[in-house]
N, C-alpha and C positions, 0 to 999 in steps of 0.2 A: 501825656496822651494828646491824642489831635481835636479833639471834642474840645469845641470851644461856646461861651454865650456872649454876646455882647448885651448893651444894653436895650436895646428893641428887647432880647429874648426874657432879660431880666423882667421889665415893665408889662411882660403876657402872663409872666406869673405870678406877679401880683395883681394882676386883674382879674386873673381867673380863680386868683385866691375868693378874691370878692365874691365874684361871680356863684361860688359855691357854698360861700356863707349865706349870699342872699337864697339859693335855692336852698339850702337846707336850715334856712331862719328857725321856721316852724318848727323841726325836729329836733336841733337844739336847743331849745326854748323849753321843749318837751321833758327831753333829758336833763336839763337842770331843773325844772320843776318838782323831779323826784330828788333831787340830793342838794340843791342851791336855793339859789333867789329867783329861779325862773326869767332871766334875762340874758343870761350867755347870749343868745340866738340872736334877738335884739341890741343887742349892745356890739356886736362885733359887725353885724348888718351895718348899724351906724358907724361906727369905726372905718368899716375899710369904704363905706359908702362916701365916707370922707377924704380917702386915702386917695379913690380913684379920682374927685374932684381936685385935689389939689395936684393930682398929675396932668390932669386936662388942664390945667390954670397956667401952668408953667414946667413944660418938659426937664427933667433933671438932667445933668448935662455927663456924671459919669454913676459908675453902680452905686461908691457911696453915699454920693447924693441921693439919689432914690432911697437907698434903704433906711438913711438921717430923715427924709422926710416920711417914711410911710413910720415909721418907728414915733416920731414926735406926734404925727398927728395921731396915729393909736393912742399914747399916751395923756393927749387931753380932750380926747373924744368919746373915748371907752371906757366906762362905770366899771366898779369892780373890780376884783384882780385882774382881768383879764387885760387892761387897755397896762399898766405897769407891766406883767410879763412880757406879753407878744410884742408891746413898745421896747422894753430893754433887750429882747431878743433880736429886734432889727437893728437897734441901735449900734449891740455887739455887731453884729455880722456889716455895719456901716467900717468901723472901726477896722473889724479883720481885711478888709477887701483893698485898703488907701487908696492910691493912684490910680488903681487898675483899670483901663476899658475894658476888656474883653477877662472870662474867668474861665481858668480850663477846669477840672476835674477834681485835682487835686486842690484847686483855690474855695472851689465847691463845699468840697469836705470841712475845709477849714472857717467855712462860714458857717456851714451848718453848726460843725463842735460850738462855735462864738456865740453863737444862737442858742442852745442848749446848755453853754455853760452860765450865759446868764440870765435864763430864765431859774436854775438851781440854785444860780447866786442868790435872785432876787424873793424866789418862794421858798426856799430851803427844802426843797423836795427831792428825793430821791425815789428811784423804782422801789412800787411795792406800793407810795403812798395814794393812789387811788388820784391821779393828776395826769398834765398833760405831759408829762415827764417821761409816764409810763409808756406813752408812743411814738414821743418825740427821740429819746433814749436808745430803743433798739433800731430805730429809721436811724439815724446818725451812724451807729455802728456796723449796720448794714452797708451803708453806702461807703464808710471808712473800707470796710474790708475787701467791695467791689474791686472798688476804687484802685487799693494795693493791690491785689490780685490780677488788674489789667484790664476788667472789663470795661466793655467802649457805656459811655458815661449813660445812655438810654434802661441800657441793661442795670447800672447801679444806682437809677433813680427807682425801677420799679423794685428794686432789692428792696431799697428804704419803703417803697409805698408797704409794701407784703407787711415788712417786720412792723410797721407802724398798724399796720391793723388788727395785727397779732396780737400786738401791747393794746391797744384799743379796746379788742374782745378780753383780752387779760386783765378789765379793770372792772368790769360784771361780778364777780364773785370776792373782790376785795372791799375789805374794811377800811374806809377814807381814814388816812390818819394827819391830812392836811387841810386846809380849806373849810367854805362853809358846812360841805359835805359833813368833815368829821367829827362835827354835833352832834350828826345822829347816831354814830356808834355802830354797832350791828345793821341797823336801819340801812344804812347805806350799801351794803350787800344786795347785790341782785341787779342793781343798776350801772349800764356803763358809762363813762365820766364825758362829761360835755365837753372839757379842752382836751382830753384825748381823744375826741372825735373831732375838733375841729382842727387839731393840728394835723391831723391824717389828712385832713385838707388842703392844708396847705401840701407835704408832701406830694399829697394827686397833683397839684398844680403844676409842682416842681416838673414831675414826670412828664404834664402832657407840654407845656409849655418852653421846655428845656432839655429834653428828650431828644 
């Protein structure tokens, strides 16, 4: 495909990754109140709060740099599961990209699957378990199948955002069978999952800023 990012396009989405953590701090915070430790929202605020300083500190010079440094600094910035997943998730997708300046479509996909396959490494979560899995999961495969199918790369970012909010809303009615959530048993029924809401975030990113 001709759809290409370079590294400027890379670096807008991870800001606006930020950017949309910090506006919806409060709401995630919210929603893990009813099923966590009530810090999601806070804790990834400070995270990528840290991510976007340490890009202003020192411009990374190709994508895997960028995604090695937003991936470590999540990692010892962010309390919780959450700084281990989303860190091992950027980590992977550092790895999948090597040399590369610029990433067309298909290098996309294959960052994303990187990203998704080691967040399931590292939680042992599959769909169903009431996680960020459940939105991260169908957004991947969405955008996989765009993707093969030929559509221009705009069009297979909002595939992923759709299916990811699908899985989002698909995680309201399930029983957490991972995480702190799945203490409560039944209890956790009725509420939709704070890292399936936040990685839907991320996806939104992907779409406006890569789009």
């Amino acid at each position: 495909m001709a759809d290409t990012v370079d590294l400027d396009a890379l670096q807008r989405w991870i800001r606006e990754f930020a950017r949309l953590i910090a506006e919806h701090k409060e709401m995630l915070t919210e929603l893990d109140s009813a099923i966590g430790d009530a810090d999601h929202g806070a804790n990834m605020d400070r995270g990528m709060a840290a991510v976007v300083a340490a890009l202003d500190s020192e411009a990374p010079g190709r994508p895997a740099e960028l995604f090695k440094r937003t991936g470590m600094t999540l990692v010892s910035t962010v309390g919780g599961a959450s700084g281990p997943l989303y860190g091992t998730a950027f980590l992977r997708m550092s790895a999948g990209v090597g040399d590369a300046e610029t990433l067309d479509a298909d290098d996309l996909a294959k960052v994303l699957r990187a990203a998704l396959e080691g967040i399931t490494a590292r939680g042992k979560a599959v769909e169903g378990d009431k996680t960020m899995v459940d939105a991260l999961s169908p957004a991947v495969a969405a955008f996989e199948k765009a993707v093969g199918g030929g559509q221009p790369l705009a069009e297979a970012l909002d595939a992923a955002v759709r299916a990811a909010e699908e899985g989002r809303a698909a995680t309201i009615p399930m029983v957490a069978r991972k995480g702190r959530a799945s203490y409560l048993g039944e209890r956790s029924a009725g509420h939709q999952d704070p890292g399936a809401t936040s990685v839907t975030f991320l996806l939104a990113a992907a779409a406006t800023s890569l789009g």
